[in-house]
VOTORPA-455335 format. One record per atom (N, C-alpha, C, CB): residue in three letters; x, y, z. Coordinates in steps of 0.1 Angstrom, whole numbers, plus 5000, padded with zeros to 4 digits. Glycine has a CB too. Layout:
<nodes>
ALAXYZ;...
</nodes>
This chain:
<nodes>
UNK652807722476;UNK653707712488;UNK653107802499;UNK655107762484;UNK653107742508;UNK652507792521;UNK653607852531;UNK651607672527;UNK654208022530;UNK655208082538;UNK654608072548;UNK655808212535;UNK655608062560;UNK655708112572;UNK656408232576;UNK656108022580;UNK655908302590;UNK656808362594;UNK657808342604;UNK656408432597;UNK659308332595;UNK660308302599;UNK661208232593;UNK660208252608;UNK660508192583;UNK661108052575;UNK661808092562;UNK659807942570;UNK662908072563;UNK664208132551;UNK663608082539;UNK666008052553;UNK664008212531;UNK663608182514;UNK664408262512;UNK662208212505;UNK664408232496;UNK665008252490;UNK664708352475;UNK665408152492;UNK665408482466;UNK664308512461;UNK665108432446;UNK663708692462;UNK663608372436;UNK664308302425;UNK663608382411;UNK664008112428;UNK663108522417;UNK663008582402;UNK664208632395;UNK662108702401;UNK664508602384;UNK665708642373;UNK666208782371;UNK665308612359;UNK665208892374;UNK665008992369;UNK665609082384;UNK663509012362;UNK664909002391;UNK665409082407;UNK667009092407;UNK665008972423;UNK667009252415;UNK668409252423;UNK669009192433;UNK668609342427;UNK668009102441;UNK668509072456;UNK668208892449;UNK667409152474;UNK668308832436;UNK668108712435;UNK669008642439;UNK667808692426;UNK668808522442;UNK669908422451;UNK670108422464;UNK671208442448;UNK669108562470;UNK669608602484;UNK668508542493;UNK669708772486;UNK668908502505;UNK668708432513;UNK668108522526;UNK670008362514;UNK667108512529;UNK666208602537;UNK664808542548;UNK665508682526;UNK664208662556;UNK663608552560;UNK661908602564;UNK664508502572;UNK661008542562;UNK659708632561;UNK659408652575;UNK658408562552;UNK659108802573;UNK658908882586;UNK657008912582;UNK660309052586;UNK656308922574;UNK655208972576;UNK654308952561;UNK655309112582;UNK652908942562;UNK652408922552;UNK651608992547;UNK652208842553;UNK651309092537;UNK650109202535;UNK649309132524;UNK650709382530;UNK648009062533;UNK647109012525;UNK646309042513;UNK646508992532;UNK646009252519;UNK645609292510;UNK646109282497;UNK645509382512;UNK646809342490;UNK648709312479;UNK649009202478;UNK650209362486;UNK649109112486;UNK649008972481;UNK650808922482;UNK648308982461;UNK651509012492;UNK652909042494;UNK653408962503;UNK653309172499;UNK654808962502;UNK655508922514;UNK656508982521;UNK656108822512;UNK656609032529;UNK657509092532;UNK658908992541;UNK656809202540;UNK660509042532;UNK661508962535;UNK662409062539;UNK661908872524;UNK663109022551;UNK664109082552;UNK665009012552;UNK664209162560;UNK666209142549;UNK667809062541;UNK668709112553;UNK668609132522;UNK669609012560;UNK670609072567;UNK669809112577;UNK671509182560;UNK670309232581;UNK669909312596;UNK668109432593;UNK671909452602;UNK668709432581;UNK668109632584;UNK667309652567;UNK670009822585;UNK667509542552;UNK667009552545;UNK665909472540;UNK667809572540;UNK664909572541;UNK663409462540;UNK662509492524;UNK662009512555;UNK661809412518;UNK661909382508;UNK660309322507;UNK663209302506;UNK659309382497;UNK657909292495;UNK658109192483;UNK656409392491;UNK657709082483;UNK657808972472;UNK656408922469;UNK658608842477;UNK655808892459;UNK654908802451;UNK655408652456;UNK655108832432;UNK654008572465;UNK654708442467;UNK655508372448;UNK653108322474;UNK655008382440;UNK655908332431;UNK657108332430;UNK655708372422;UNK657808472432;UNK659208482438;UNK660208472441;UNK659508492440;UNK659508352454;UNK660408332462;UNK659908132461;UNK660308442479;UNK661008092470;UNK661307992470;UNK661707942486;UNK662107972460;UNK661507792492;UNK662107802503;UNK663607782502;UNK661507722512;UNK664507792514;UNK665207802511;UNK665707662521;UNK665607942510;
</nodes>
């Protein structure tokens, strides 16, 4: 899956606290291999593309 920035996902790991939650990619740290999502206004969050899902 090929994220963008801007494009709502969703996170669909089992184990996560913020699973089910609906967010939206703000940035990508290539090095790490991350995603960075934020939730709501103010809570931001790195993900493993596996993680997530579009939404």
């Amino acid at each position: 899956m090929n994220f963008k920035i801007g494009m709502m996902v969703t996170v669909i790991d089992e184990a996560d606290a913020m699973k089910n939650q609906i967010g939206v990619v703000v940035y990508f740290d290539k090095k790490r291999d991350r995603i960075l999502i934020r939730f709501g206004g103010q809570q931001q969050l790195y993900y493993a593309p596996n993680q997530l899902k579009e939404y």
